[in-house]
N, C-alpha and C positions, 0 to 999 in steps of 0.2 A: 625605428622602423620595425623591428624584433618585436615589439612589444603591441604595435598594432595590430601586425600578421597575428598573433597569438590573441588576442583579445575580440577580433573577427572571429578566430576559431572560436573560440568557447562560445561567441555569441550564435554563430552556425549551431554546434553540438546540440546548446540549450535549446535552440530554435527545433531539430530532431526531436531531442523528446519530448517539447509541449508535441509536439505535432503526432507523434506514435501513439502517444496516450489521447488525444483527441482534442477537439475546443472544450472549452469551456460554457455553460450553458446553465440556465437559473433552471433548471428541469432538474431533479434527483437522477433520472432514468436516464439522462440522454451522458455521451462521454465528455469527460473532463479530465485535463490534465490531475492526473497524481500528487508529484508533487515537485519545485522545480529543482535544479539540482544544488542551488544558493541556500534553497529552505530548508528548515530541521524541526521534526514535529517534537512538539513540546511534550514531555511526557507526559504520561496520565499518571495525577496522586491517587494514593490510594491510601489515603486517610481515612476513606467512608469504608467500611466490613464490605469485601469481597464478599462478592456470591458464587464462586468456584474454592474447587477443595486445595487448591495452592496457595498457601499464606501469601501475603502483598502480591497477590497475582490478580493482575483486570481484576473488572469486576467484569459480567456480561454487557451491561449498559456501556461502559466504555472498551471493552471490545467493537463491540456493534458499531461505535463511535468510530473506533481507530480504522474499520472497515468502511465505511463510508467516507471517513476524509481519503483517507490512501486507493482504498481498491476498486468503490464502487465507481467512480469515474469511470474506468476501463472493464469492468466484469459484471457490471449493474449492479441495481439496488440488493436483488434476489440473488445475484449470482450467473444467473441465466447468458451471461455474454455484452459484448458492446462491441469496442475497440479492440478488448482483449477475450483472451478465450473465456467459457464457461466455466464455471468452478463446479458448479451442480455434480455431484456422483465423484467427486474427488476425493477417497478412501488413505491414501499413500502420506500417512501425516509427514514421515522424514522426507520425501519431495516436494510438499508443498511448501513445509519450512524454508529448504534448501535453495527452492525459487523467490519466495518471499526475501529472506535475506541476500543471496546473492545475485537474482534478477536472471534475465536471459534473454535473448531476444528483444524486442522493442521497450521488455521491464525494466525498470529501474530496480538497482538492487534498498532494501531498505534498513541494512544492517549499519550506516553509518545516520541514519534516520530513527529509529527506534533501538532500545535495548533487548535483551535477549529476550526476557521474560514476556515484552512485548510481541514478541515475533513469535513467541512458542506459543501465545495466549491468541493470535491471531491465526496461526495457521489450525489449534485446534477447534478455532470456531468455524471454518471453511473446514473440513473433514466434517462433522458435526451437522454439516449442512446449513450453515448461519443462522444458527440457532444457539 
C-alpha cells in the first residue's frame, strides 16, 4: 500500500513539472516541457575543436543546442520569455549559473542533468545574449 501512495506521488510531482514548464508543441517558439525528471541529457563530445577559449568546453553550436533542448521550451527561442521568465538583459553570470544549476521556482534544477562545465558554458551564452 506504501508503495503505491508513493508512486502516485512521484507520478503527481512529475505531472507538476511537465505542467510548470508548459505542453509540448512541434512549434520551436511555443513552451515545452524541459526536461522530465527520469531523463538525463546526454552529454555533449567534444571531440570536434571548440569554438570558445576553454579547452573541451561547448562548442557555440552545442551550446546553442544544449539551450534549445533544456531552456528554450520555457524562455523561448530568442530568450524573450514563454512559460518562463525572459532571459534578454540578464548581466549577473554567478546567478544565472546558480539558477541554471540549482533551479527555483517552477525550474527544474539542471545540476544532476548536465556537468559543470555545461552549465557554466550555458549560463555564459544567456549573459552574452545567446549568442
Amino acid at each position: 500500500m506504501g508503495r503505491v501512495i508513493l508512486a502516485l506521488a512521484l507520478a503527481v510531482l512529475l505531472a507538476a513539472v511537465v505542467v510548470a514548464c508548459g505542453g509540448s508543441s512541434s512549434d520551436a517558439s511555443s513552451t515545452a516541457p524541459a526536461a522530465a525528471a527520469t531523463e538525463t541529457a546526454a552529454p555533449v563530445e567534444t571531440s570536434t575543436p571548440a569554438d570558445t577559449s576553454t579547452p573541451g568546453a561547448p562548442s557555440t553550436n552545442e551550446v546553442a543546442a544544449l539551450y534549445a533542448d533544456n531552456c528554450a521550451g520555457c524562455h523561448g527561442a530568442d530568450g524573450s520569455g514563454g512559460s518562463g521568465p525572459a532571459l534578454t538583459g540578464e548581466d549577473n553570470l554567478d546567478k544565472v549559473r546558480a539558477q541554471i544549476e540549482n533551479g527555483g521556482g517552477p525550474m527544474p534544477a539542471f545540476s544532476s542533468q548536465m556537468p559543470p562545465g555545461q552549465i557554466d558554458a550555458l549560463a555564459q551564452y544567456v549573459v552574452g545574449g545567446l549568442q
